[in-house]
PAVO-372010 format. One record per residue: x, y, z of N, C-alpha, C, O in turn; residue number from 1. Coordinates in pm, whole numbers, plus 50000, padded with zeros to 5 digits. Each point is the difference from the previous one (the first is absolute). Layout:
N
   n.X   n.Y   n.Z  ca.X  ca.Y  ca.Z   c.X   c.Y   c.Z   o.X   o.Y   o.Z  nr
     X     Y     Z     X     Y     Z     X     Y     Z     X     Y     Z NUM
...
***
This chain:
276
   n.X   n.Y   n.Z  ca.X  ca.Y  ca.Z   c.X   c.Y   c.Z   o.X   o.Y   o.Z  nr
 50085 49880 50000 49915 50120 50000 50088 50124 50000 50103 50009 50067   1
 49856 50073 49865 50092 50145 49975 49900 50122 50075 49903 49991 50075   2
 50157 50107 49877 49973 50157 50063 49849 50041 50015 49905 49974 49926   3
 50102 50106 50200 49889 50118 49974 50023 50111 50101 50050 49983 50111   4
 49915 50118 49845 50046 50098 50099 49916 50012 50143 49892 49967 50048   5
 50236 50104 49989 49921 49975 50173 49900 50066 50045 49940 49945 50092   6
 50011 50183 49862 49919 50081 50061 49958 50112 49967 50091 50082 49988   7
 49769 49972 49985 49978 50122 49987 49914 50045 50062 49937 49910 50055   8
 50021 50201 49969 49860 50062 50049 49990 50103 50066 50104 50067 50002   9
 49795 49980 50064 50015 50195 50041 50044 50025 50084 49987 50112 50048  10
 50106 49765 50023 50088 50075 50112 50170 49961 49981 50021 49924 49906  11
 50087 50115 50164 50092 49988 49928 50045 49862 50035 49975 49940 50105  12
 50125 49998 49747 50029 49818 49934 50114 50000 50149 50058 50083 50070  13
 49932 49807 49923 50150 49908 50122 50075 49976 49855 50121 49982 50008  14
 49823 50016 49869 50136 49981 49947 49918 49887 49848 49912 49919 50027  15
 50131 50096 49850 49959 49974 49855 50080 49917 50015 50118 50023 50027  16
 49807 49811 49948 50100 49861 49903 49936 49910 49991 49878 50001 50019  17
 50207 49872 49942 49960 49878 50093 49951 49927 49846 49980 50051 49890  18
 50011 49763 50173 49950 49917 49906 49944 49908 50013 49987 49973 50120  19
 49954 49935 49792 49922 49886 50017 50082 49849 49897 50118 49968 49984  20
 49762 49978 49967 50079 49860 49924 50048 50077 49875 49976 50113 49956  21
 50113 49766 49997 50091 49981 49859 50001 50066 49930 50107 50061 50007  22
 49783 50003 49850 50011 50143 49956 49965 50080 50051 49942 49982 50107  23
 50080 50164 49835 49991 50089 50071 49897 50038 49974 49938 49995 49894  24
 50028 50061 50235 49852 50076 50011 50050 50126 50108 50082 49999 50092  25
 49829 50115 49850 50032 50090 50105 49860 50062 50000 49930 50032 49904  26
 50046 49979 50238 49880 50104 50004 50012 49999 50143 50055 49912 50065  27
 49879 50213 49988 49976 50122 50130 49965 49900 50088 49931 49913 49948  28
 50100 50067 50201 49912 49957 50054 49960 50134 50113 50070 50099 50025  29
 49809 49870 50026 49973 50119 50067 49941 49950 50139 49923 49904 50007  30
 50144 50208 50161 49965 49960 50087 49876 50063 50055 49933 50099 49975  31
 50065 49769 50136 49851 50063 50053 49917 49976 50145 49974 49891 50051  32
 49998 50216 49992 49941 49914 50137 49846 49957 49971 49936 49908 50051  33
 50030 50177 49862 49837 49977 49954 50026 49876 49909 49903 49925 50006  34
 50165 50043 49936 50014 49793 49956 49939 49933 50122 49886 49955 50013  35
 50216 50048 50072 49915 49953 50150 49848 49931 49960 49957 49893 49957  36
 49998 50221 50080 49882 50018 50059 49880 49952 49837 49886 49956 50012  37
 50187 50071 49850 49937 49997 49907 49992 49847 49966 49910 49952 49931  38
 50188 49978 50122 50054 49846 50005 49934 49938 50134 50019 49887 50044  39
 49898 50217 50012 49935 49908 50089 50128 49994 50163 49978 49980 50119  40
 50134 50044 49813 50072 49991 50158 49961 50072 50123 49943 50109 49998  41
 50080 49847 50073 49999 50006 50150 49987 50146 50085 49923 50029 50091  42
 50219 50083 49819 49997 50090 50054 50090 50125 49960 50096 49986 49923  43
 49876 50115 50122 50127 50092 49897 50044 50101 50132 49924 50073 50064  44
 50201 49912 49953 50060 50075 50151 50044 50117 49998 50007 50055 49890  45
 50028 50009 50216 50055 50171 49962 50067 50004 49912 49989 50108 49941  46
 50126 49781 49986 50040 50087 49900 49959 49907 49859 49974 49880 49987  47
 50036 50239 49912 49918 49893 49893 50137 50020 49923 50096 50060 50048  48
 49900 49866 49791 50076 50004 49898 50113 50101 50050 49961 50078 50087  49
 50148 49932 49879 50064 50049 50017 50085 50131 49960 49961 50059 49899  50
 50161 49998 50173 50031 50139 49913 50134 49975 50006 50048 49887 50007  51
 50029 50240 49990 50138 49996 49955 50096 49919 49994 50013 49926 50097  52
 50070 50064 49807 50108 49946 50057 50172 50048 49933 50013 50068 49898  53
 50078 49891 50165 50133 50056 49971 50093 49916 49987 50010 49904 50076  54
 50084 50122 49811 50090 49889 49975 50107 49981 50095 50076 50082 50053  55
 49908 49735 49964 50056 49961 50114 50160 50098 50055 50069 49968 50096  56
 49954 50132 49827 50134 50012 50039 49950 50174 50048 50098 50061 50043  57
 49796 50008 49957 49928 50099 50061 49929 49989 50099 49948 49890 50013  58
 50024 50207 50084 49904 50007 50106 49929 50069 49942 50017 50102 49933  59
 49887 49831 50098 49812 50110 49921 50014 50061 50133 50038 49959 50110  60
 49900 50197 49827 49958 50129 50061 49842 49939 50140 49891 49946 49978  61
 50149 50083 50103 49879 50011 50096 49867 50065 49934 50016 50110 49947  62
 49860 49835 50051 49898 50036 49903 49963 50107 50157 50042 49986 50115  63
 49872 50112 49829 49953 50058 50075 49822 49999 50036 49937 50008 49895  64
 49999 49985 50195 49874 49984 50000 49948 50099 50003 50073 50090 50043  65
 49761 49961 49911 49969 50148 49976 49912 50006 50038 49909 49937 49948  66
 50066 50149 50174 49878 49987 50070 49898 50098 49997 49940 50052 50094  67
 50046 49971 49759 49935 50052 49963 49843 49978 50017 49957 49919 49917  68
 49966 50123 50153 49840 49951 49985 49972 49893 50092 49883 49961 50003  69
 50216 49974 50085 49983 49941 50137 49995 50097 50085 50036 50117 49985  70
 49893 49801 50157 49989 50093 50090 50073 49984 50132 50043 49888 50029  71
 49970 50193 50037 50140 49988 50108 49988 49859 50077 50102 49943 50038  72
 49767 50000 49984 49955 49842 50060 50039 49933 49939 50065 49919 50065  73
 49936 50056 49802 50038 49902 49888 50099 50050 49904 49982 50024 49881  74
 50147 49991 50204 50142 50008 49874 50054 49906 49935 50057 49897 50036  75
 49920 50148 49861 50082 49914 49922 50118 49918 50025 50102 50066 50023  76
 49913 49774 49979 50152 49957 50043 50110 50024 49919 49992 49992 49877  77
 50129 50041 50194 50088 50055 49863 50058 49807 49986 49963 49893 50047  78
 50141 50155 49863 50090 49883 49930 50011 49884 50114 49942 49892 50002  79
 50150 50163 50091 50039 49919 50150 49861 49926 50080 50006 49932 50103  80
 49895 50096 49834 49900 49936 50119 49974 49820 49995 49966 49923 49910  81
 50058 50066 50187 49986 49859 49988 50134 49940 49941 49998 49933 49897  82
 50083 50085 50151 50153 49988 49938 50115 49892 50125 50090 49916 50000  83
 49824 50164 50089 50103 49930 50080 50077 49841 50028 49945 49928 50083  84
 50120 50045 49880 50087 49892 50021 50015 49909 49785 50027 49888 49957  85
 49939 50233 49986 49996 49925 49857 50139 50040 49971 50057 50084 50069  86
 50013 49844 49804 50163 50075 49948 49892 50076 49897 49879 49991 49979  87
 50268 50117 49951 49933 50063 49898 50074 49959 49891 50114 49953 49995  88
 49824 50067 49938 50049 49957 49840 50136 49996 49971 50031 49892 49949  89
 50083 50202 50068 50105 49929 50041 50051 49905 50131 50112 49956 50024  90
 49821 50037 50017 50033 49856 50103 49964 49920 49923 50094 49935 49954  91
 49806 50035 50007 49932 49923 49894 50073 49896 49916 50013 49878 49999  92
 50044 50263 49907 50085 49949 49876 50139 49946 50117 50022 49879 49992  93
 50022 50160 50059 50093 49857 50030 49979 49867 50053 50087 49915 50022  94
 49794 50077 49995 49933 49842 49999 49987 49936 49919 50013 49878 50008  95
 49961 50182 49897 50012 49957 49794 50120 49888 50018 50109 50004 50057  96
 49833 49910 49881 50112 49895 49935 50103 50041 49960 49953 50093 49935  97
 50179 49917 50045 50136 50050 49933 49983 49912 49823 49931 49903 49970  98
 50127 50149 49977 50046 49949 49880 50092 49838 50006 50003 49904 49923  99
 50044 50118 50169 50033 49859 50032 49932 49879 50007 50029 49892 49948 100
 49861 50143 50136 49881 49883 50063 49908 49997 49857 49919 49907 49997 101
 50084 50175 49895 49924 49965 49892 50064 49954 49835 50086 50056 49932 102
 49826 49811 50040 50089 49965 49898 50087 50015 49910 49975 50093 49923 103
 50121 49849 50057 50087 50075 49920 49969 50079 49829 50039 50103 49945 104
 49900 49821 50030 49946 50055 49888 49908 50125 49955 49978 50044 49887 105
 49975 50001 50244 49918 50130 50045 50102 50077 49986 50110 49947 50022 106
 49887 50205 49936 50026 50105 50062 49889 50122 50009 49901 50030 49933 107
 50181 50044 50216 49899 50088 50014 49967 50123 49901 50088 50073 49955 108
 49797 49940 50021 49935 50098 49948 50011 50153 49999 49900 50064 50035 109
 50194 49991 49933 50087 50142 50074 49821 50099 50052 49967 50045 50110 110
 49976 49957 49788 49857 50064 49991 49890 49988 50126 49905 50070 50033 111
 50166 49783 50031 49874 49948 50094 49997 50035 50152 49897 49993 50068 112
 50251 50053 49988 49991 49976 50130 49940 50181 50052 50054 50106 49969 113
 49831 49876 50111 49916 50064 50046 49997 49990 50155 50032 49895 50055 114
 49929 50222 50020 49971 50010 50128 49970 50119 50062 50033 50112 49960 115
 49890 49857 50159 49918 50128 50043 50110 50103 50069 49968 50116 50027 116
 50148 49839 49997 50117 50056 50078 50011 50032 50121 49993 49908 50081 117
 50026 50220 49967 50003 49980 50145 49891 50101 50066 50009 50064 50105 118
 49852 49929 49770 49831 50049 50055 49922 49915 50010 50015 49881 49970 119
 49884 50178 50077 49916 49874 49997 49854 50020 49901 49975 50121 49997 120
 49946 49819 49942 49923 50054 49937 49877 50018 50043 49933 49897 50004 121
 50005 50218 50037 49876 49992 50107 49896 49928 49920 49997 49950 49888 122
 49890 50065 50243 49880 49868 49985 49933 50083 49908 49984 50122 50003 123
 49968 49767 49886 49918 50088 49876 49875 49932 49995 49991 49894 50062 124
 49903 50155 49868 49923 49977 50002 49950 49899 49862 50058 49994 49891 125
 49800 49920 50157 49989 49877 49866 50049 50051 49866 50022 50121 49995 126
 49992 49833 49936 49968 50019 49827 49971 49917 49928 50072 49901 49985 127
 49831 50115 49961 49909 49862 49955 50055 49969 49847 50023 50097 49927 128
 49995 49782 50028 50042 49994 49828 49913 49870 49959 49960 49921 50085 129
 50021 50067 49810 49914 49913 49981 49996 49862 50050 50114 49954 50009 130
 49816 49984 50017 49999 49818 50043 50122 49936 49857 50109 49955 50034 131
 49861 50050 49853 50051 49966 49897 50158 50026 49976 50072 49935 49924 132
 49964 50160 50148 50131 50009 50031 50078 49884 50107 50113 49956 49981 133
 49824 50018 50098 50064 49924 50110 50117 49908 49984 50111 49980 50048 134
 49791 49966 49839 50082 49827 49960 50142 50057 49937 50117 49991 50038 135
 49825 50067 49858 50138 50073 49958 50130 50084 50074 50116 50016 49962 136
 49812 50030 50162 50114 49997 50112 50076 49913 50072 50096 50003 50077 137
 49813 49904 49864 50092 49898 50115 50090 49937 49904 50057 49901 50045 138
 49978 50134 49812 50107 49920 49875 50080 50137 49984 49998 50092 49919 139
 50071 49878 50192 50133 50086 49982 50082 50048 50139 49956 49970 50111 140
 50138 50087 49876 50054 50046 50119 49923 50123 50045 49928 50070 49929 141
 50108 49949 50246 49882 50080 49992 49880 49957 50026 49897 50065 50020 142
 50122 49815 49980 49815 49922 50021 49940 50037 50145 49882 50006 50033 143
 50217 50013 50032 49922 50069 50147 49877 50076 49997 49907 49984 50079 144
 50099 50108 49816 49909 50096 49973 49874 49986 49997 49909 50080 50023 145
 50092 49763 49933 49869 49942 50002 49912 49978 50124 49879 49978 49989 146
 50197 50029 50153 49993 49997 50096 49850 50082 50040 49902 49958 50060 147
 50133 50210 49863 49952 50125 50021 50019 50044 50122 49912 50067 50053 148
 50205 49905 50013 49990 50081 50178 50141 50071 49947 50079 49964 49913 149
 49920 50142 50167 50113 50105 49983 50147 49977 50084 49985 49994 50122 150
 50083 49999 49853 50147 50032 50094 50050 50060 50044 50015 50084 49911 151
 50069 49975 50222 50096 50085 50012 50091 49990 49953 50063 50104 49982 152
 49976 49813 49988 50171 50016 49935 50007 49869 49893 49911 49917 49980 153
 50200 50089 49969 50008 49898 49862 50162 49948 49958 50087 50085 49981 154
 49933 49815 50011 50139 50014 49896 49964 49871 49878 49919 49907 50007 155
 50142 50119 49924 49994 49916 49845 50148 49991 49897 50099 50073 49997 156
 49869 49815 49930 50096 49995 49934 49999 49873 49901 49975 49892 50053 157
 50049 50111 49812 49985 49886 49898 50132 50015 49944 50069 50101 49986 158
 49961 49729 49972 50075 49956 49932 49986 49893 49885 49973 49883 50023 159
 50052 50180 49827 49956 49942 49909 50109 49887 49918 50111 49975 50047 160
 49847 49973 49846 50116 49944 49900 49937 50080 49886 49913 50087 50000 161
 50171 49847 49885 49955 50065 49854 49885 49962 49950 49919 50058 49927 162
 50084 49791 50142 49859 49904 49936 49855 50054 50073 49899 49930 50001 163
 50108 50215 50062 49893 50036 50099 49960 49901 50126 49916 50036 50082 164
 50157 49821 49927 49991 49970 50153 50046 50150 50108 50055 50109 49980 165
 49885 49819 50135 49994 50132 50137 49985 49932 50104 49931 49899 50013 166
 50137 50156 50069 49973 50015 50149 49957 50185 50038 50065 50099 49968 167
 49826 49892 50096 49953 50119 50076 49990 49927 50134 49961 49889 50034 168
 50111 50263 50055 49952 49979 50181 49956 50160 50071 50028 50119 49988 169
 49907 49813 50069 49917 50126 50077 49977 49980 50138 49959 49892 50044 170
 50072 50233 50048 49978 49974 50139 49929 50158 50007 50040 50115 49979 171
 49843 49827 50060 49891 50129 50068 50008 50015 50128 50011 49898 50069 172
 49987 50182 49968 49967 50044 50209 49856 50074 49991 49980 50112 49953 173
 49922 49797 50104 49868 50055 50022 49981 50018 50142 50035 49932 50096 174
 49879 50210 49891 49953 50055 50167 49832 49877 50042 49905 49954 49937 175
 50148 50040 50206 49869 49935 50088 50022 49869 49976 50111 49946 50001 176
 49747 49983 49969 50012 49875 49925 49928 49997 49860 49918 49923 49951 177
 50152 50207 49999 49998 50004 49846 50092 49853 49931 49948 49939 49906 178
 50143 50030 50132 50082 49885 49922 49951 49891 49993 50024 49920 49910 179
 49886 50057 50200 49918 49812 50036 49877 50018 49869 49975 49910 49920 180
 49949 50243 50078 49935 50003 49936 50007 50017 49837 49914 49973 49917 181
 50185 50066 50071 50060 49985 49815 50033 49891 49975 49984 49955 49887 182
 50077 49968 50222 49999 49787 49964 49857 49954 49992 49978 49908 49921 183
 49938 50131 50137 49840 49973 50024 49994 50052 49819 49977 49912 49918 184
 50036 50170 50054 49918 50045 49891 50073 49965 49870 49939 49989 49893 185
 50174 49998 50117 50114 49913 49864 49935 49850 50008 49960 49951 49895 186
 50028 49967 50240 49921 49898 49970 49874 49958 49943 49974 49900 49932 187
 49967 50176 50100 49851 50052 49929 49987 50023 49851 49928 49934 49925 188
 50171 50192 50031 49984 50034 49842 50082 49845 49946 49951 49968 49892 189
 50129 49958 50141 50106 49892 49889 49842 49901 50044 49978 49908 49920 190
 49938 50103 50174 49908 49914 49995 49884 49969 49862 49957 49905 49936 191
 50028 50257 50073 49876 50060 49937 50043 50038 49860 49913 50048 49928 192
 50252 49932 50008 50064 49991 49896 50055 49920 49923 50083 50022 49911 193
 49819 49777 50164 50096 49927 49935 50002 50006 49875 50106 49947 49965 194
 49827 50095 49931 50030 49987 49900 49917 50162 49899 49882 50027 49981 195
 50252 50051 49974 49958 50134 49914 50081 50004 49932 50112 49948 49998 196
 49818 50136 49917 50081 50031 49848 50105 50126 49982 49972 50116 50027 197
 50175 49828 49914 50070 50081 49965 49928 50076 49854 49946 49929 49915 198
 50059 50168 50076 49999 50095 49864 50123 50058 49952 50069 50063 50081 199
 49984 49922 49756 50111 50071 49955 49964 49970 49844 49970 49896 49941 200
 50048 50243 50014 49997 50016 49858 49864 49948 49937 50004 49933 49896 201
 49892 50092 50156 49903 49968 49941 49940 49821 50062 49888 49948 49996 202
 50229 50009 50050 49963 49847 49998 49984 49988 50194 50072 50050 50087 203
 49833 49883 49922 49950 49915 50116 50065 49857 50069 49969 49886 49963 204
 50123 50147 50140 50044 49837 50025 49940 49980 50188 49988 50082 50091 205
 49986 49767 49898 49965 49977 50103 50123 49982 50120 50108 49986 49942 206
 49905 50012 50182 50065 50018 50108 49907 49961 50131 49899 50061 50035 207
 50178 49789 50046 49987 49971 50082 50077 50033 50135 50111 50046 49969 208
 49876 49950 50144 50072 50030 50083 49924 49897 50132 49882 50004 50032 209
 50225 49905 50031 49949 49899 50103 50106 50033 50135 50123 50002 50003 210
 49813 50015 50065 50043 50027 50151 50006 49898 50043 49911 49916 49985 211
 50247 50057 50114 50038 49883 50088 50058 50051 50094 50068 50102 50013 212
 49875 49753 50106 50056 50025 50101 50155 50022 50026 50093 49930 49959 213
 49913 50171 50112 50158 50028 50074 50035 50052 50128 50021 50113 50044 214
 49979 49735 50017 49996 50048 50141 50146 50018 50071 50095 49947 49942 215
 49924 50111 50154 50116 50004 50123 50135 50131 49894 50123 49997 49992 216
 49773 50101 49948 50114 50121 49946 49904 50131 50058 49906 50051 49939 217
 50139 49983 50179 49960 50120 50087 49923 49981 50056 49979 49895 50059 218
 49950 50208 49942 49856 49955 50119 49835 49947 49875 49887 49956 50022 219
 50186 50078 49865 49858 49930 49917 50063 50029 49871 50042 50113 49973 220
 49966 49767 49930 50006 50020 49860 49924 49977 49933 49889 49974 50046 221
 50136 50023 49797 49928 49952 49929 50104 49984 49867 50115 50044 50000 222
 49808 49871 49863 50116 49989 49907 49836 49943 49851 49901 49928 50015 223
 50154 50157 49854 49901 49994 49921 50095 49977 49927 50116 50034 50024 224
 49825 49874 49820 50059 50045 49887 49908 50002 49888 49891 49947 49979 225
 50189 50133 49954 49899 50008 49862 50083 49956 49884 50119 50014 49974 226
 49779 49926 49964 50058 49965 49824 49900 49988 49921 49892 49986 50058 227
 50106 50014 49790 49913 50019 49950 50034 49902 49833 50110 50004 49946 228
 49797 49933 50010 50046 49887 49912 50045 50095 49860 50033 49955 49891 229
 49959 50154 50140 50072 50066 49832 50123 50072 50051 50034 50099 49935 230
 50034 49869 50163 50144 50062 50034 50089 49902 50040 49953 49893 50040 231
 50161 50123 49957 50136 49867 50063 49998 50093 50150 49968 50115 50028 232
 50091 49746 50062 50015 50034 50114 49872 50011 50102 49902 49925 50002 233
 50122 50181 50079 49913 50014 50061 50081 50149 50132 50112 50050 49992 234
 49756 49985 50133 50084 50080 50110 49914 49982 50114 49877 50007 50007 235
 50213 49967 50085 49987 49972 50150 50007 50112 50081 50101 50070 49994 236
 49789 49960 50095 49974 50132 50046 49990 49928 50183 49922 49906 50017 237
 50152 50142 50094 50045 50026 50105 49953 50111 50071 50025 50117 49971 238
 49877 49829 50164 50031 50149 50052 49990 49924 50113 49939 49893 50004 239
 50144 50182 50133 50019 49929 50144 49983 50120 50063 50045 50097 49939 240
 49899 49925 50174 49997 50044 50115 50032 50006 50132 49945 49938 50091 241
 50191 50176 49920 50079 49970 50129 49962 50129 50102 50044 50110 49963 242
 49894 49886 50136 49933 50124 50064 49909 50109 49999 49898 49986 50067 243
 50123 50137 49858 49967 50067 49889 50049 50011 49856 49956 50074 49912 244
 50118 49860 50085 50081 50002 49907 50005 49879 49868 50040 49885 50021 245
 49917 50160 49854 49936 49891 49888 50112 50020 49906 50043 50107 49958 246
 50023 49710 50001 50081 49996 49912 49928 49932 49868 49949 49888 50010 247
 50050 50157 49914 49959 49965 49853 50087 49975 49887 50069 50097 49972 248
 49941 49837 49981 50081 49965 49878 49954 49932 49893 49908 49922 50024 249
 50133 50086 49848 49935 49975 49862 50096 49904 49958 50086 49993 50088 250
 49940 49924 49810 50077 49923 49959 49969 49913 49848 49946 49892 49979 251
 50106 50194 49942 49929 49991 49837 50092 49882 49938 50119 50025 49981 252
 49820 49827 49984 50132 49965 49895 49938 49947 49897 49882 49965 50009 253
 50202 50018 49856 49911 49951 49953 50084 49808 49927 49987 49924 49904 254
 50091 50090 50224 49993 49857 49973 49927 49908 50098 49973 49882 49976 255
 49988 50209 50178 49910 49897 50081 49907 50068 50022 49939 50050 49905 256
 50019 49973 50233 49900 50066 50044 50027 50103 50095 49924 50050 50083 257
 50214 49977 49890 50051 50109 50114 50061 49894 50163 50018 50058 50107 258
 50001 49807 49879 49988 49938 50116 50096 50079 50110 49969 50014 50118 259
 50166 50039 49817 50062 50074 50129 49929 50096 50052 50067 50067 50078 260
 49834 49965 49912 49952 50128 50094 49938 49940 50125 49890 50034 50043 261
 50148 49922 49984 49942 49935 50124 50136 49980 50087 49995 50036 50118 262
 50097 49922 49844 50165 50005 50096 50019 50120 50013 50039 50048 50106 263
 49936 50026 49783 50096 50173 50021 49903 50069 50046 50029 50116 50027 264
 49833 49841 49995 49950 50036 50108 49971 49985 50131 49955 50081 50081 265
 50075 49807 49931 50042 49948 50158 50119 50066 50052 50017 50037 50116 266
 50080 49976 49763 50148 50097 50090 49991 50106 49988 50084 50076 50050 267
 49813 49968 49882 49924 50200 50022 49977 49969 50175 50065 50044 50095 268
 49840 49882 49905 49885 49989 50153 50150 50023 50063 50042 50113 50026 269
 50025 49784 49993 50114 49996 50115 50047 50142 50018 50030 50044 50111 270
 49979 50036 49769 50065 50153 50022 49930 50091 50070 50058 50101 50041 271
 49756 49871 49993 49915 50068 50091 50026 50010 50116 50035 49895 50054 272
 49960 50190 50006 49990 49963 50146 49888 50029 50026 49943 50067 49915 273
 49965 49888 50235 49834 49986 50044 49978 50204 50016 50098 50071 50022 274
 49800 49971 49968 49980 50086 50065 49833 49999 50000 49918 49950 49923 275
 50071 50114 50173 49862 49979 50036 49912 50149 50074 49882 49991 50033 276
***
């Protein structure tokens, strides 16, 4: 499975890429907390879809909150609320796998490595995108998004070959028990997505995706893959939960089904530490 980009919509991208099976396909995926709720999930938390982000080797600017049209009882929370005991996006990114721990045949993506830096991104509010989007969030890096709950902080980073195989990894820091609830709701949409259609160039292909058990990697995992009978290969999608803190990873090949994403995500988990 090959490309699609990571993200668009009316508030600001974490960041444009990403891919699916064997040829290439590229198209938008878009986040959402109103998917949630349009998919029937469970729930959509203080923060929805997400906003900024800064390349892993920058600290993003502290967003500012505007309390404009609140009233002195009900202020607005700035960036920091609900922060306490999370890393920030550069803490983050040094939990990232090294170039070492990922196959040799990968390299990293100069374009990809992203992070919230040393702000945090305040609690935002839902944003709804269509139900029909969902599935398509979840075929690519980035699939968190599909989640629809918001983050404080973020780090990321992909590593490709020429043949468009990938590894993507992602570690989110969610406020409260925003993180238990974006595993609640990633389980839900790969439920309610076993089987949707890729679109490219006019043509319609079908796409399955089957969720398996994966137990004893954090405090709750899960592990999907998708393939689809008009592409080689296949990709194995990872996400584990260590505290507040959600590791996700993508794993595109198109000679298997992505099967390493499941080791190089177990030695992501080990790089978490609990916070709660």
């Amino acid at each position: 499975m090959v490309l699609l980009a990571r993200r668009s919509h009316s508030f600001p991208v974490r960041k444009a890429h990403t891919p699916v099976m064997s040829q290439h396909l590229r198209r938008t995926a878009l986040a959402a907390c109103g998917a949630a709720a349009l998919l029937g999930l469970t729930s959509c938390s203080s923060g929805a879809a997400n906003s900024s982000a800064a390349p892993a080797s920058a600290s993003a600017p502290a967003a500012s909150a505007s309390s404009s049209g609140a009233s002195s009882a009900t202020p607005i929370p700035g960036p920091a609320a609900g922060t306490d005991g999370l890393p920030t996006g550069t803490k983050l990114n040094g939990m990232l796998l090294p170039a070492t721990d990922v196959p040799q045949k990968l390299r990293l993506d100069p374009s990809s490595p992203k992070t919230t830096g040393d702000a945090f991104n305040p609690p935002t509010s839902p944003s709804a995108a269509p139900a029909s989007q969902v599935c398509n969030m979840l075929n690519g890096a980035g699939w968190i998004n599909a989640s629809g709950i918001g983050y404080a902080s973020f780090a990321q980073n992909d590593y490709m070959d020429d043949a468009q195989d990938m590894f993507a990894q992602e570690l989110d820091a969610f406020r409260g028990n925003d993180a238990a609830t974006a595993m609640a709701n990633l389980k839900q949409a790969i439920t309610k997505c076993h089987t949707f259609t890729i679109t490219q160039g006019g043509q319609s292909y079908t796409a399955t995706i089957t969720p398996k058990p994966l137990p004893g990697v954090g405090d709750e995992a899960l592990e999907a893959v998708i393939t689809s009978p008009s592409f080689t290969g296949g990709s194995t999608l990872v996400a584990a939960r260590v505290g507040n803190i959600v590791a996700t990873t993508y794993d595109n090949d198109q000679n298997n089904t992505g099967t390493a994403g499941v080791a190089l995500t177990k030695a992501l988990v080990k790089n978490v530490p609990a916070t709660h």
